[in-house]
C-alpha positions as CSV (number, residue, x, y, z in Angstrom):
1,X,-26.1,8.6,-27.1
2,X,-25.2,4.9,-27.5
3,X,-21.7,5.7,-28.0
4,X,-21.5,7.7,-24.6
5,X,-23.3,4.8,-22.5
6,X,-20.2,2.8,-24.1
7,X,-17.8,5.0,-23.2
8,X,-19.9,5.7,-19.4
9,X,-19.3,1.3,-19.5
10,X,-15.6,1.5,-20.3
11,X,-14.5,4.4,-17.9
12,X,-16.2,3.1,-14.8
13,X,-14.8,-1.1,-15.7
14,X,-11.4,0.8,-16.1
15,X,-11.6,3.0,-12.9
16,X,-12.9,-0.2,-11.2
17,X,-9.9,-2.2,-12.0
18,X,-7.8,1.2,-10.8
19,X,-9.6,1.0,-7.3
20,X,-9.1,-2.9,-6.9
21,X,-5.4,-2.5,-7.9
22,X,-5.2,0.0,-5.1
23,X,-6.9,-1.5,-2.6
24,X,-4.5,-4.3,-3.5
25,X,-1.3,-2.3,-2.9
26,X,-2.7,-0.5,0.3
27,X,-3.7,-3.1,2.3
28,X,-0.3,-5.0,1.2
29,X,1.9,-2.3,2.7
30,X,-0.6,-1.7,5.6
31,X,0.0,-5.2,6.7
32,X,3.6,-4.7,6.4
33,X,3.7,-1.7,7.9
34,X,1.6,-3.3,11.2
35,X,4.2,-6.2,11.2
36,X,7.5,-4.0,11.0
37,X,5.3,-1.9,14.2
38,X,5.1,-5.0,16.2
39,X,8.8,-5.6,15.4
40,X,9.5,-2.2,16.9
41,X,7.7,-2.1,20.0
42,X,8.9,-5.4,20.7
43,X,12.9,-4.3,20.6
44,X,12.0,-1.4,22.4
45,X,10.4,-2.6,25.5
46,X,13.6,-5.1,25.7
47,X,16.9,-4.3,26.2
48,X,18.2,-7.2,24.6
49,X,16.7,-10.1,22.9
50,X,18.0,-13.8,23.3
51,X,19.0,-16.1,20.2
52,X,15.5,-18.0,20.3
53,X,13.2,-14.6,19.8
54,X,15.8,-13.1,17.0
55,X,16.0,-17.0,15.2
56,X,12.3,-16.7,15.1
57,X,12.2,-13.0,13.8
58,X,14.3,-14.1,11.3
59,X,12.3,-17.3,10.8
60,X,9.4,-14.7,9.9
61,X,11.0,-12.3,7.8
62,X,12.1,-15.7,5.4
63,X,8.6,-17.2,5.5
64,X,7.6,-13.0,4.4
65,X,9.7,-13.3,1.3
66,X,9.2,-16.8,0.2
67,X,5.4,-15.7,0.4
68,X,5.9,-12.6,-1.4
69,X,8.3,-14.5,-4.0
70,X,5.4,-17.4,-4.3
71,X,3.0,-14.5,-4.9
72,X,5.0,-13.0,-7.4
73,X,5.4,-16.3,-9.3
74,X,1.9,-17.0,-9.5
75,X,0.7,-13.7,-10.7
76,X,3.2,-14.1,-13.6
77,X,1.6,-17.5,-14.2
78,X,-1.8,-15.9,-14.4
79,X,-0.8,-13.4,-16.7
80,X,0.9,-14.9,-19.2
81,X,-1.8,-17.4,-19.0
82,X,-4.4,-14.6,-19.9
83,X,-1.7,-13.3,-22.3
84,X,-1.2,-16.2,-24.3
85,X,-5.2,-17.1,-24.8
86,X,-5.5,-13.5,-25.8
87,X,-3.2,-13.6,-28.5
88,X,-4.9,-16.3,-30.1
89,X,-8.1,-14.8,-29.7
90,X,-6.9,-11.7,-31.4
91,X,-5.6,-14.3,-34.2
92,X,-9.4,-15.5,-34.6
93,X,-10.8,-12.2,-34.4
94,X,-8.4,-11.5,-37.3
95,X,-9.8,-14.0,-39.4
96,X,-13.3,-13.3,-38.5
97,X,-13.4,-10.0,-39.4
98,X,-11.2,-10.3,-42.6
99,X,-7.8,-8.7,-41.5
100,X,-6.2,-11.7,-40.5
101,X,-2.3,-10.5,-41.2
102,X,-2.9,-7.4,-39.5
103,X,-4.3,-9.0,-36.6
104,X,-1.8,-12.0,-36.6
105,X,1.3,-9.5,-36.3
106,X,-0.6,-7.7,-33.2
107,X,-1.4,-11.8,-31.7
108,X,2.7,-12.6,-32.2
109,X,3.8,-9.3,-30.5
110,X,1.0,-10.5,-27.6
111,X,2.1,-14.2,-27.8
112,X,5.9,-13.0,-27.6
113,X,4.8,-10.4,-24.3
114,X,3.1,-13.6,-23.0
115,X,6.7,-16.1,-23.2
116,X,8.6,-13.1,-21.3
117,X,6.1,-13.4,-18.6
118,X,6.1,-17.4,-19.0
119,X,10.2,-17.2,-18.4
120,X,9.8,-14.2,-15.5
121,X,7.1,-16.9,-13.7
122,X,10.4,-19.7,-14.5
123,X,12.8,-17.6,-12.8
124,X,11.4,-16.7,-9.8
125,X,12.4,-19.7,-6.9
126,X,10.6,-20.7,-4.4
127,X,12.3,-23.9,-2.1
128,X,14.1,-23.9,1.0
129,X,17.1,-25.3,-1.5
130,X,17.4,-21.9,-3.3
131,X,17.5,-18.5,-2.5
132,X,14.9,-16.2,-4.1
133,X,15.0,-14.6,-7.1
134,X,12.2,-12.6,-6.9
């Protein structure tokens, strides 16, 4: 019975983090779906729009993908973050349970995943000097 309450614990965390991540990408593309709305009802009540309202449009859509480049970046920074202290845990939990070679080869295959998401978080630009790379 023990066994089952774990597994009970460790299906409903995991279907927890499931919902969260889709809340996350629903309410992303709802607000970009509202915003691209607005866009269209506001070229089709004009005929034409004047070089002020389309430099501002424009003006939008940049500060959209800077913010979407700047959110990129910083979830890349989280993660290998998390990445990187988990590998040395693993490392630690390696020598604490007496299979420290074992558990040292699955902390460097961690520790490497975390530098590819250290140089994905270096790549990604965010200044009005560059253009963005993410």
């Amino acid at each position: 019975m023990d066994g089952n309450m774990m597994g009970l614990g460790a299906s409903a965390f995991w279907l927890f983090i499931a919902a969260v991540v889709v809340a996350g990408i629903w309410s992303s593309t709802r607000e970009r779906e509202s915003k691209q709305q607005l866009l269209k009802d506001i070229i089709s009540k004009s005929e034409t729009l004047d070089d002020a309202t389309i430099a501002k449009l424009m003006t939008l859509v940049e500060a959209d993908k800077k913010q979407d480049a700047a959110s990129t970046k910083q979830g890349f920074e989280i993660a290998y973050k998390i990445t990187g202290a988990s590998a040395v845990g693993l490392v630690v939990l390696g020598v604490m349970v007496g299979a420290f070679m074992p558990m040292l080869g699955v902390g460097g295959l961690v520790a490497c995943v975390s530098y590819g998401l250290y140089l994905a978080a270096g790549s990604i630009v965010v200044d009005d000097d560059h253009r963005d790379k993410g």
